[in-house]
TORLUMPA-426713 format. One line per 2 residues: number of its first residue (from 1); their letters; for each residue x, y, z of C-alpha. Coordinates in steps of 0.1 Angstrom, whole numbers, plus 5000, padded with zeros to 4 digits. Example, Ala and Ser with C-alpha at 12.3 -4.5 7.8 and 13.67 -1.06 7.14 Angstrom:
REM TORLUMPA-426713
1	AS	5123/4955/5078; 5137/4989/5071
END
This chain:
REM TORLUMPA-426713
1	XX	2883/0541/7344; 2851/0561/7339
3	XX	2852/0584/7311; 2827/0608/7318
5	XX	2832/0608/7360; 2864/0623/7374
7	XX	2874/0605/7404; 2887/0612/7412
9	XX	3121/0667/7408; 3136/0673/7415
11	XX	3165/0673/7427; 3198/0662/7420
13	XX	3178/0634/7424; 3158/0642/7389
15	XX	3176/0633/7366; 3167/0613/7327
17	XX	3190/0597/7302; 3192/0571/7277
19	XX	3199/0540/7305; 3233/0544/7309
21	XX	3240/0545/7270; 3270/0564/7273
23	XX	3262/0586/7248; 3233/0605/7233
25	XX	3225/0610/7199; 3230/0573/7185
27	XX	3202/0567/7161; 3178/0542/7173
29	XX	3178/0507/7160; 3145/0501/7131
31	XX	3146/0534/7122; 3153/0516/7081
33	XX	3116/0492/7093; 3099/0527/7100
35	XX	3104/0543/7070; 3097/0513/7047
37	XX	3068/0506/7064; 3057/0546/7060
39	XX	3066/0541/7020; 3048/0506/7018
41	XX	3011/0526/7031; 3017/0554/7013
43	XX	3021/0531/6980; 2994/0510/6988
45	XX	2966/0537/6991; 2981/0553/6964
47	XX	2976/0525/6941; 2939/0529/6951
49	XX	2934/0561/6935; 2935/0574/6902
51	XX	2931/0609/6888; 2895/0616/6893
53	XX	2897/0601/6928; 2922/0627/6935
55	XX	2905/0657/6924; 2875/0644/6939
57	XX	2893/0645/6972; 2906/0679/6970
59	XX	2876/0696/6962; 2850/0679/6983
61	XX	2846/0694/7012; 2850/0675/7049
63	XX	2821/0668/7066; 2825/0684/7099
65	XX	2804/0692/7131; 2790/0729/7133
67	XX	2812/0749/7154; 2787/0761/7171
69	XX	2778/0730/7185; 2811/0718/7190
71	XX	2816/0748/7217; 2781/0745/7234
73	XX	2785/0706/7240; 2823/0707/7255
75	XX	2813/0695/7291; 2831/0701/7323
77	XX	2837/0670/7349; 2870/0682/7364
79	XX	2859/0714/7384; 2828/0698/7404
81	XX	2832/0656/7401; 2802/0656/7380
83	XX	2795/0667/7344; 2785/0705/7340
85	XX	2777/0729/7313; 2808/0757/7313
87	XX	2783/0782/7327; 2769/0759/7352
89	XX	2811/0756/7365; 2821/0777/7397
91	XX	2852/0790/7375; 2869/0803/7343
93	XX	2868/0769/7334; 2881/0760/7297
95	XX	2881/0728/7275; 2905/0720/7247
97	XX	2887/0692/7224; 2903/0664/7203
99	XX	2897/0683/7173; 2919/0715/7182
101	XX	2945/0690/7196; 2946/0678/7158
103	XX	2944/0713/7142; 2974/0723/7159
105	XX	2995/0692/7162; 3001/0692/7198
107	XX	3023/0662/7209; 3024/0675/7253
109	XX	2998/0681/7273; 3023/0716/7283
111	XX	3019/0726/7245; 2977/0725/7245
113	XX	2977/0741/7280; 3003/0768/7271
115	XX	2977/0783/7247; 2955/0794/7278
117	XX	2953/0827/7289; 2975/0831/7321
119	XX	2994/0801/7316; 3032/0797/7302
121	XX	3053/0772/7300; 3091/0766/7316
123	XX	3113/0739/7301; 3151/0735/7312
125	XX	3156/0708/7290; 3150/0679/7313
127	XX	3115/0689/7322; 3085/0710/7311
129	XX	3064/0735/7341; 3035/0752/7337
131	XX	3031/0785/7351; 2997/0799/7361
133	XX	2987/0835/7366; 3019/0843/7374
135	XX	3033/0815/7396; 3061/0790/7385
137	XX	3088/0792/7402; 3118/0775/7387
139	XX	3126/0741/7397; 3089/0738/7415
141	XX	3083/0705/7396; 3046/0711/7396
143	XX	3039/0710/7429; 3011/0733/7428
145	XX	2987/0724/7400; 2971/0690/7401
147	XX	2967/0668/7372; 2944/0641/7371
149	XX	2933/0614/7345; 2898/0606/7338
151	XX	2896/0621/7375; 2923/0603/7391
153	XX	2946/0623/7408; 2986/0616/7388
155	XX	3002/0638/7412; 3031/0610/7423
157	XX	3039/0617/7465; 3079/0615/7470
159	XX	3082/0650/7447; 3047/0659/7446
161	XX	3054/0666/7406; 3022/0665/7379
163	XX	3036/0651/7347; 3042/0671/7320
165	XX	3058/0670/7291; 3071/0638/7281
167	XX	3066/0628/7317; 3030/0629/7308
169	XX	3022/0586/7305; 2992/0592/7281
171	XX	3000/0601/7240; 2983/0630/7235
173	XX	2960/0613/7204; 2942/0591/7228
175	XX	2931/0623/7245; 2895/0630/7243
177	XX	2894/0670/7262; 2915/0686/7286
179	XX	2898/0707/7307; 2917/0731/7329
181	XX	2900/0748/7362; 2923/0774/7371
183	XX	2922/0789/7408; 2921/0767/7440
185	XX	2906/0732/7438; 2913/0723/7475
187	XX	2876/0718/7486; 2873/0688/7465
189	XX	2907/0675/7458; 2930/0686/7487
191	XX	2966/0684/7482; 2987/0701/7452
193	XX	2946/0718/7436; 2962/0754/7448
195	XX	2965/0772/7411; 2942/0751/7394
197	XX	2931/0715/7379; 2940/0693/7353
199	XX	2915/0670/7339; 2927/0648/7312
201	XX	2895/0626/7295; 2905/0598/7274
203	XX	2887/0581/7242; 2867/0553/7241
205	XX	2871/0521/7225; 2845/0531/7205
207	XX	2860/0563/7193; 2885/0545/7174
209	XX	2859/0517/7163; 2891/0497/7148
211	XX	2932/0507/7141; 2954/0536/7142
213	XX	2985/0541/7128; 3008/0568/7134
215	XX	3044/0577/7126; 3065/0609/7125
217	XX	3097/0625/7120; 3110/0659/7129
219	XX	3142/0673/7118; 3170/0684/7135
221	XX	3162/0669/7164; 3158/0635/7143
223	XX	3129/0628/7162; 3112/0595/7155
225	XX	3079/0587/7167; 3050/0560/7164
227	XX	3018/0548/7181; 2996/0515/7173
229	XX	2964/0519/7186; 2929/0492/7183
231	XX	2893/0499/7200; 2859/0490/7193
233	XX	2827/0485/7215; 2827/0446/7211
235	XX	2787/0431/7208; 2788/0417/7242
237	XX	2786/0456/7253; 2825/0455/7265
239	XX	2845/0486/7252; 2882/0480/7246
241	XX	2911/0496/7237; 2948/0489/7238
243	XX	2977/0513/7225; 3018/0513/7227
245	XX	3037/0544/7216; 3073/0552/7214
247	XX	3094/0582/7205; 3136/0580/7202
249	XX	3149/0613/7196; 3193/0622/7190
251	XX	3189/0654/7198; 3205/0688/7188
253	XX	3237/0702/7195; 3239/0726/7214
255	XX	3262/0761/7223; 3258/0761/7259
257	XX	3269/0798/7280; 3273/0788/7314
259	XX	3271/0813/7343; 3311/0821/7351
261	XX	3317/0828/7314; 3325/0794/7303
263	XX	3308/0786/7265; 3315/0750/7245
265	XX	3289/0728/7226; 3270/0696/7241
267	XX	3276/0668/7213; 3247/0644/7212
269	XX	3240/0650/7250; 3207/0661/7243
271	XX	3187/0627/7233; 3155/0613/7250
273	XX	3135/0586/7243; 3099/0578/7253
275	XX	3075/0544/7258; 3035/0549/7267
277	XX	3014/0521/7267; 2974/0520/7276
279	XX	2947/0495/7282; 2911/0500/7293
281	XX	2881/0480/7292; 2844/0488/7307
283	XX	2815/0472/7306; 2781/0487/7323
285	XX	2788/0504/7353; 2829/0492/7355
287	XX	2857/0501/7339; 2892/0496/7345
289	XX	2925/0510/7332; 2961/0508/7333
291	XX	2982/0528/7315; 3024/0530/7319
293	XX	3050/0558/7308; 3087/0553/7309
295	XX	3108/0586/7299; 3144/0592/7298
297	XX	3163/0625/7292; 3196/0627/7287
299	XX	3215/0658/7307; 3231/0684/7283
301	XX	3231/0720/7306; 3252/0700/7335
303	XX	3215/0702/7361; 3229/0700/7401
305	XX	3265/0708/7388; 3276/0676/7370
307	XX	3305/0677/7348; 3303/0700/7314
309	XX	3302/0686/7280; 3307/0653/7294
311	XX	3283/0626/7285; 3264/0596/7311
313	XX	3242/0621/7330; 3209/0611/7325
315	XX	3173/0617/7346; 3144/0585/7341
317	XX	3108/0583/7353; 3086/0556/7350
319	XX	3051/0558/7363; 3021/0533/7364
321	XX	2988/0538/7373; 2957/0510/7376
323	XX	2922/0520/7383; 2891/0498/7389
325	XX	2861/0524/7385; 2825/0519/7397
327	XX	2798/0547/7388; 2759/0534/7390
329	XX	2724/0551/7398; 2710/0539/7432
331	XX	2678/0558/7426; 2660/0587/7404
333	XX	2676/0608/7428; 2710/0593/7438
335	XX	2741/0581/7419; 2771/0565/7434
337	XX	2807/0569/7422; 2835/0544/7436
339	XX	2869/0536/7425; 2899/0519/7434
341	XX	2932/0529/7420; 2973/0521/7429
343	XX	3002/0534/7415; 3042/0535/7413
345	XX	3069/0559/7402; 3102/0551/7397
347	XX	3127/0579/7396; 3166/0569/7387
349	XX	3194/0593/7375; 3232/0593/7372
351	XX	3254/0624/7378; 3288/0623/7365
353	XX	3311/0641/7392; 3345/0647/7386
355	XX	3343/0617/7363; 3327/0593/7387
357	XX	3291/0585/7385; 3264/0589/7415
359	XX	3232/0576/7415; 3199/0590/7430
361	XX	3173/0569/7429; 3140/0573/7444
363	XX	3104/0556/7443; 3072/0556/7453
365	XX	3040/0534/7455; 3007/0539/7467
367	XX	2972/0525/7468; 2937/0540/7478
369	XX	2901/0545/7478; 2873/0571/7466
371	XX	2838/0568/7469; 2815/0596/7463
373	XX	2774/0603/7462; 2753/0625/7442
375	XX	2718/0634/7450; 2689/0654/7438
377	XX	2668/0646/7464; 2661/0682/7480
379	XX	2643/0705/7457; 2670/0729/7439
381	XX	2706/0716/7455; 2724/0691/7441
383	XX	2744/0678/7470; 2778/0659/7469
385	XX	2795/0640/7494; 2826/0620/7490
387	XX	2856/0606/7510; 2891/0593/7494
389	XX	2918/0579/7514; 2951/0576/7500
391	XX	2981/0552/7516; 3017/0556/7502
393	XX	3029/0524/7514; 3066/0525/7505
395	XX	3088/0561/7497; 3124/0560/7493
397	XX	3148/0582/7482; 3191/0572/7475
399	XX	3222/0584/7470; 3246/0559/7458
401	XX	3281/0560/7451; 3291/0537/7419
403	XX	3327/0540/7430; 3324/0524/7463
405	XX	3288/0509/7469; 3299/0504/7505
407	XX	3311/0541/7513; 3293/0563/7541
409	XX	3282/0584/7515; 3257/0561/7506
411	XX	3221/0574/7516; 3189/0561/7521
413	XX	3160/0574/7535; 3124/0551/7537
415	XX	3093/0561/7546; 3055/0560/7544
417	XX	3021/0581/7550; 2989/0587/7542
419	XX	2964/0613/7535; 2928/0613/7541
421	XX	2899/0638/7527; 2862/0641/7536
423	XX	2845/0665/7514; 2811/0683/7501
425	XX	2796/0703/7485; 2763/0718/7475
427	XX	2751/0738/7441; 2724/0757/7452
429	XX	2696/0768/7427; 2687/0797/7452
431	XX	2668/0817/7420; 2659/0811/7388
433	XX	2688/0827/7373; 2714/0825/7401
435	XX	2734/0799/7416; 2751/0795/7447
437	XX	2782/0768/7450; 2793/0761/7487
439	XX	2818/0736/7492; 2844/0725/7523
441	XX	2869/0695/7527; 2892/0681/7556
443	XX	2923/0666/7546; 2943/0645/7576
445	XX	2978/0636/7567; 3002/0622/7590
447	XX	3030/0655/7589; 3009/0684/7592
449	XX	2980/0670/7604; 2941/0686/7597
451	XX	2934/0713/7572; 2901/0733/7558
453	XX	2898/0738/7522; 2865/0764/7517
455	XX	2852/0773/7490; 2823/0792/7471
457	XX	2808/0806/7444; 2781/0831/7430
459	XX	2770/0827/7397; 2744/0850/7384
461	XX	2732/0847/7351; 2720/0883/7344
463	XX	2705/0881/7306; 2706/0850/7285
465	XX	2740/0853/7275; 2760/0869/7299
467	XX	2771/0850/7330; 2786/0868/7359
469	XX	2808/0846/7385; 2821/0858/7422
471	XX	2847/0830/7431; 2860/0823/7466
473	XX	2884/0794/7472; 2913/0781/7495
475	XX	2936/0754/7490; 2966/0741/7505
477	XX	2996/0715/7506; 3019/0699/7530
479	XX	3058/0695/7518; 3065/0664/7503
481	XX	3092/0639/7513; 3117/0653/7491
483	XX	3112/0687/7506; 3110/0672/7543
485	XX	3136/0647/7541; 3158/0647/7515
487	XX	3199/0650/7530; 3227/0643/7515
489	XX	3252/0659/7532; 3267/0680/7504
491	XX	3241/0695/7488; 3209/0697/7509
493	XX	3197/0691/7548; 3169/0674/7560
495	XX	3136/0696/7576; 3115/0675/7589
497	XX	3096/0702/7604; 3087/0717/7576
499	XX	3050/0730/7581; 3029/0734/7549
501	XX	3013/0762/7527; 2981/0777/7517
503	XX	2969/0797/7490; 2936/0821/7493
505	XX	2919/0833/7457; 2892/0855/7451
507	XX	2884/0860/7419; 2857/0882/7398
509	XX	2844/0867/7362; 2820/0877/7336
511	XX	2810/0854/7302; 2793/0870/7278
513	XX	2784/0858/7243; 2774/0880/7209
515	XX	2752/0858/7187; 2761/0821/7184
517	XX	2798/0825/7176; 2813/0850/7199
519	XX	2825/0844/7229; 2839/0869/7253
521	XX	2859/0865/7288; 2869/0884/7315
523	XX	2885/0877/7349; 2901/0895/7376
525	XX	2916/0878/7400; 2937/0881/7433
527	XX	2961/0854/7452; 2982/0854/7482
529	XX	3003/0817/7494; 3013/0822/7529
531	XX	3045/0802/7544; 3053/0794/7508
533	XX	3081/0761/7511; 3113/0771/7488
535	XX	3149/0766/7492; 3171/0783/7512
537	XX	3209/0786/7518; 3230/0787/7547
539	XX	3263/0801/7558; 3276/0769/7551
541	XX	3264/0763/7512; 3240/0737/7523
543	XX	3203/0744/7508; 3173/0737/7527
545	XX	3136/0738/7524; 3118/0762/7547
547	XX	3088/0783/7550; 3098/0814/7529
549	XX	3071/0840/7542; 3042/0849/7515
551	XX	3036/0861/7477; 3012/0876/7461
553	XX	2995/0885/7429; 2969/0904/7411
555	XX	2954/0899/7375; 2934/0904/7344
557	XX	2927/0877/7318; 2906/0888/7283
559	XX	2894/0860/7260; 2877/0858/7230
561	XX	2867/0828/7211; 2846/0835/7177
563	XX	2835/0802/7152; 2826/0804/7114
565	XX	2802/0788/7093; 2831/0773/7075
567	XX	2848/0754/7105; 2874/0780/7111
569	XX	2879/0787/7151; 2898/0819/7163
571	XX	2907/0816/7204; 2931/0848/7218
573	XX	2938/0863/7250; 2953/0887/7266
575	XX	2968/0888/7303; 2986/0904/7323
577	XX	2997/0895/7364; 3020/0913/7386
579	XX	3035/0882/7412; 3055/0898/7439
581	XX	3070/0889/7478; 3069/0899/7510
583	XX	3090/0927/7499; 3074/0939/7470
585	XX	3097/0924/7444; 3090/0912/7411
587	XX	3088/0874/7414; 3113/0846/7399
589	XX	3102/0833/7363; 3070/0854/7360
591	XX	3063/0875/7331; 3038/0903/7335
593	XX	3021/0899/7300; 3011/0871/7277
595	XX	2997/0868/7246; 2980/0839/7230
597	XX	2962/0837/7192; 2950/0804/7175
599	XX	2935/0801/7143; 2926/0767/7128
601	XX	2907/0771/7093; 2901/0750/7065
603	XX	2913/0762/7032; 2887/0763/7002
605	XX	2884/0737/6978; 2915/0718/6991
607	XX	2917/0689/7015; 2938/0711/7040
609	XX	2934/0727/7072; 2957/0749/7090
611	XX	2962/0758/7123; 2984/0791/7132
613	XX	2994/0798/7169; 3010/0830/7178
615	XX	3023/0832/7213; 3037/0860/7232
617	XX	3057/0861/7264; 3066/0891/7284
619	XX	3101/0895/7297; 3110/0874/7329
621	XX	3131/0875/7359; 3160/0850/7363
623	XX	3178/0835/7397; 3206/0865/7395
625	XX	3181/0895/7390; 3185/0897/7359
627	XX	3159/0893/7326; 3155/0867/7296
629	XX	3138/0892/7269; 3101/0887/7259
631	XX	3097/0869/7228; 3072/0860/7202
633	XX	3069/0822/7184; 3048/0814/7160
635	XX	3043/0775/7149; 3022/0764/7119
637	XX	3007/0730/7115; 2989/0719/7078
639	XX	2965/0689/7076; 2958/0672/7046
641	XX	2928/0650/7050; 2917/0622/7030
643	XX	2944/0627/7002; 2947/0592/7008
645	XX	2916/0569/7015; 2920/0558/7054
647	XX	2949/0586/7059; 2957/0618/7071
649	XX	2992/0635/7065; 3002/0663/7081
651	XX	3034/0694/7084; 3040/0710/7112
653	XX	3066/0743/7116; 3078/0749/7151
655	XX	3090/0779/7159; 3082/0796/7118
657	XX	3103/0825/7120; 3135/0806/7138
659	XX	3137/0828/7170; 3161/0829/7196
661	XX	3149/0830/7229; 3152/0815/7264
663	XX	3136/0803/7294; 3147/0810/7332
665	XX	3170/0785/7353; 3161/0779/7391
667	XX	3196/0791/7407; 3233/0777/7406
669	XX	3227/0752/7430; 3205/0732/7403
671	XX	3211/0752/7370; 3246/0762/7360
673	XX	3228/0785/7335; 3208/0813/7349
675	XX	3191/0814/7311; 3185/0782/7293
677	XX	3179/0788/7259; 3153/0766/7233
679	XX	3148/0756/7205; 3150/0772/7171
681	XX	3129/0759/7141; 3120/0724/7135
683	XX	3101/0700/7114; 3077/0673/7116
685	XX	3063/0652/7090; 3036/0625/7101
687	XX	3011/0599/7086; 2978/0588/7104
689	XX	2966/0560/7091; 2930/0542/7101
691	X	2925/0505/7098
END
């Protein structure tokens, strides 16, 4: 996979466990190995120093790059398929480096991209959401951002979902950037790009330039975590690098309130457990890479109505994905782009029910195409054309019944489709300080048949450091086959129907920066989704998906990032969004105001670097009309480098001040809770440890 190029649940069928364990919360096997292993490299480097050593380490200070630089030469691939300055991008495009990941200990993608301004984050303790300016429905599964890797789109099509969370089949250290486009992406990427783009960049072999060691613990969750990791660029000019991660975690127990009244505590229901595993190798022009996540959560809030307090319910997804990645230069003028890529999800869950177990399986593969050309060729437009075609050869989705494999209420439904996208676009240097970005693609699929996704963009640089943006873009997405035809004849019917929904954005932006190392952000920004799919229930109690008429939004994000001398970075923002329907009421799970501060700093004459977040969330509306409060978290995370030749330990506070707080659930029919609340403060020690 090419580093620099981009590329290019549900239901009571989500559901994640520990296999079929039985029970949560029984400490994994090895977990003696792991900590005598952390002891043994500790005492090793240890024995290396003695006392000068050590004050030599505390009081030298850490080479580091200038801050100044490190925000001018953060690149953006995501938003145009080709590598552009921040200014150059036709949106309020932002990139979160490898070094703030490590400042602030983020282990999720959802905890770096929470930070933003207009985005928050949903977690109903089997999977983490990402709302954006104001939009995230509960129980949306992520249909409406896209997430792609290195370019490649990770968007799986039975449930449409962008992993997040622990879902996510990538360990956050091996990240390079994220960059995240917010706003409509359909006029390159087509399906799911409505509220904005995920670009995950990975490292290089030659990032690494030898082994990486990591392990953890967090307490009370008794989290354990590790990662082995080994890259180099290799003499013949081939760049490697191989990694395997893993996380087992018990679990807390927790005091559950459910909806009717009913309160008890979940014993050890709450465990998960985690495997990544990466490989890439390129060489000139090719690169190739495959990388595998296998997740499972274990069920203690009773999701789709299972049994309470009762252990065996459990949710799993396992995801692959395989890329073969071409990018060359035909000419002074032209460069060529071209990949091939596959990949497979595998969804499983048991639901205990009255004591007996039901399965819902469901899976997914799919192979396909991009290729895509750049040229220079005409005098002040840098032209794009590309087409990717997309075949989901096999989708199935189950409902089995453990008791009695052969009874009639057994389900299966199998399918396949395809999608197919012609797009391009054209940055247009129509002055010498202002820009004009036209862009338009045609997706064909095989339920909704042919859409338009326009777009454009004015960008006007009106002094040297202020950049002015007037954004147009519209996107859209067909239902997915979970949507379409998922029926199980209890819980949901079939609509095969189903047409599909579109989102229009206009949007208003202005960068401005104050010397070197301020700078300042504003956007304002408007959004309406027409024929937006959501569930719906009948007379009869059966829930279906149909077009649910429109919503709409109007916002106002204020950033300001400012650098030191020193290294220290201060990022904050301020938004606030009002997301209402047809009828003018305040929308599901969508708070009004956020608030986001993060400070990273080192600390003089020491070793040790800190990085504070401060997060606020305004009050939100849950599935019965009523409200979870707004709350503020603050999480601290403390670095200490070099206290040990090779090594790097670190602390991290979630949640400091231990607050109680909670997050929204997406009705009774999937949520028996209508708030489910979060954690309260945790731990985590960990070692990184070069070789």
């Amino acid at each position: 996979m090419n580093d620099t190029t981009p590329p290019s649940t549900a239901p009571p069928q989500r559901a994640s466990a520990t296999t079929q364990r039985g029970c949560a919360g029984v400490p994994a096997p090895g977990g003696r190995l792991r900590r005598a292993l952390l002891l043994a490299v500790l005492a090793s480097a240890a024995a290396r120093l003695d006392a000068r050593d050590l004050e030599e380490l505390l009081t030298t200070p850490v080479p580091r790059p200038s801050p100044f630089e490190v925000i001018k030469a953060e690149p953006v691939v995501g938003a145009a398929k080709y590598e552009q300055r921040q200014s150059e991008v036709a949106a309020a495009a932002t990139v979160i480096s490898r070094e703030e990941i490590r400042s602030f200990g983020w282990r999720t993608l959802d905890e770096a991209l929470a930070t933003l301004p207009g985005v928050f984050k949903t977690y109903d303790r089997q999977y983490s959401y990402l709302g954006v300016r104001g939009f995230g429905l509960p129980g949306d599964y992520m249909t409406r951002v896209l997430l792609t890797i290195d370019g490649v789109r990770a968007n799986e099509p039975l449930y449409d979902s962008a992993p997040l969370g622990r879902t996510f089949p990538l360990d956050l250290d091996l990240v390079e950037r994220i960059e995240f486009i917010p706003g409509p992406g359909g006029a390159l990427y087509g399906q799911n790009a409505m509220f904005g783009v995920i670009n995950v960049v990975t490292r290089k072999g030659a990032g690494l330039d030898g082994g990486e060691l990591a392990l953890s613990l967090q307490s009370p969750r008794a989290t354990r975590e590790g990662r082995v990791s080994w890259g180099k660029r290799l003499d013949n000019g081939v760049d490697l690098l191989i990694s395997a991660s893993a996380l087992r975690s018990d679990g807390e127990d927790l005091t559950l309130a459910f909806g009717d009244g009913e309160r008890g505590i979940a014993r050890g229901l709450d465990g998960e457990r985690d495997d990544e595993f990466l490989f890439k190798a390129s060489r000139g022009p090719w690169s190739f890479t495959l990388m595998h996540g296998d997740r499972l959560k274990d069920d203690a809030v009773a999701t789709y109505g299972t049994d309470r307090f009762s252990p065996g319910s459990f949710q799993r997804d396992r995801t692959t994905f395989a890329n073969l990645d071409y990018r060359d230069t035909l000419s002074a003028t032209l460069s060529i782009s071209a990949r091939l890529f596959a990949g497979s999800h595998r969804y499983d869950s048991t639901l205990i029910y009255s004591g007996q177990p039901y399965g819902y399986p469901g899976l997914a593969d799919w192979q396909g195409t991009e290729v895509q050309l750049l040229s220079t060729a005409f005098a002040a437009h840098t032209l794009m054309l590309g087409l990717d075609y997309q075949r989901n050869s096999r989708i199935e989705q189950h409902v089995v019944d453990f008791s009695d494999t052969s009874s009639t209420s057994n389900w299966r439904d199998r399918r396949n489709s395809y999608r197919l996208g012609l797009y391009a676009q054209d940055d247009w240097q129509i002055g010498e300080d202002v820009t004009l970005t036209l862009g338009l693609r045609m997706d064909r699929n095989d339920h909704i048949g042919t859409r338009l996704s326009p777009r454009a963009g004015l960008i006007w640089h009106t002094a040297p450091r202020t950049t002015l943006k007037l954004l147009y873009g519209r996107a859209h997405r067909a239902p997915n086959a979970y949507q379409s035809y998922y029926a199980d004849g209890d819980y949901m019917e079939a609509n095969p129907d189903l047409g599909g929904e579109t989102v229009d954005t206009v949007e208003l932006s202005i960068d401005h920066r104050i010397g070197r190392a301020l700078h300042l952000r504003a956007s304002l920004y408007q959004w309406q989704v027409d024929d937006l799919i959501a569930l719906s229930e009948g007379q009869d109690g059966i829930v279906q998906y149909r077009s649910a008429g429109k919503l709409s939004s109007r916002g106002l994000e204020l950033s300001a990032e400012q650098a030191w001398h020193n290294g220290a970075r201060l990022r904050g923002s301020v938004s606030a969004q009002n997301t209402v329907d047809t009828d003018g009421a305040w929308v599901q799970n969508s708070p009004r105001v956020l608030g986001r501060v993060n400070l990273s700093s080192p600390l003089p004459r020491t070793r040790l670097r800190t990085g504070v977040e401060l997060a606020y969330d305004g009050m939100r509306r849950t599935a019965n009309g009523e409200t979870v409060p707004a709350h503020w978290l603050a999480n601290l995370h403390v670095v200490a480098e070099r206290w040990i030749p090779g090594a790097e330990l670190s602390l991290s506070v979630l949640n400091l001040f231990d607050k109680d707080y909670a997050h929204p659930g997406a009705g009774e029919r999937t949520h028996q809770m209508h708030a489910i609340g979060q954690d309260g403060r945790s731990i985590r020690l960990r070692l990184d440890y070069r070789f």
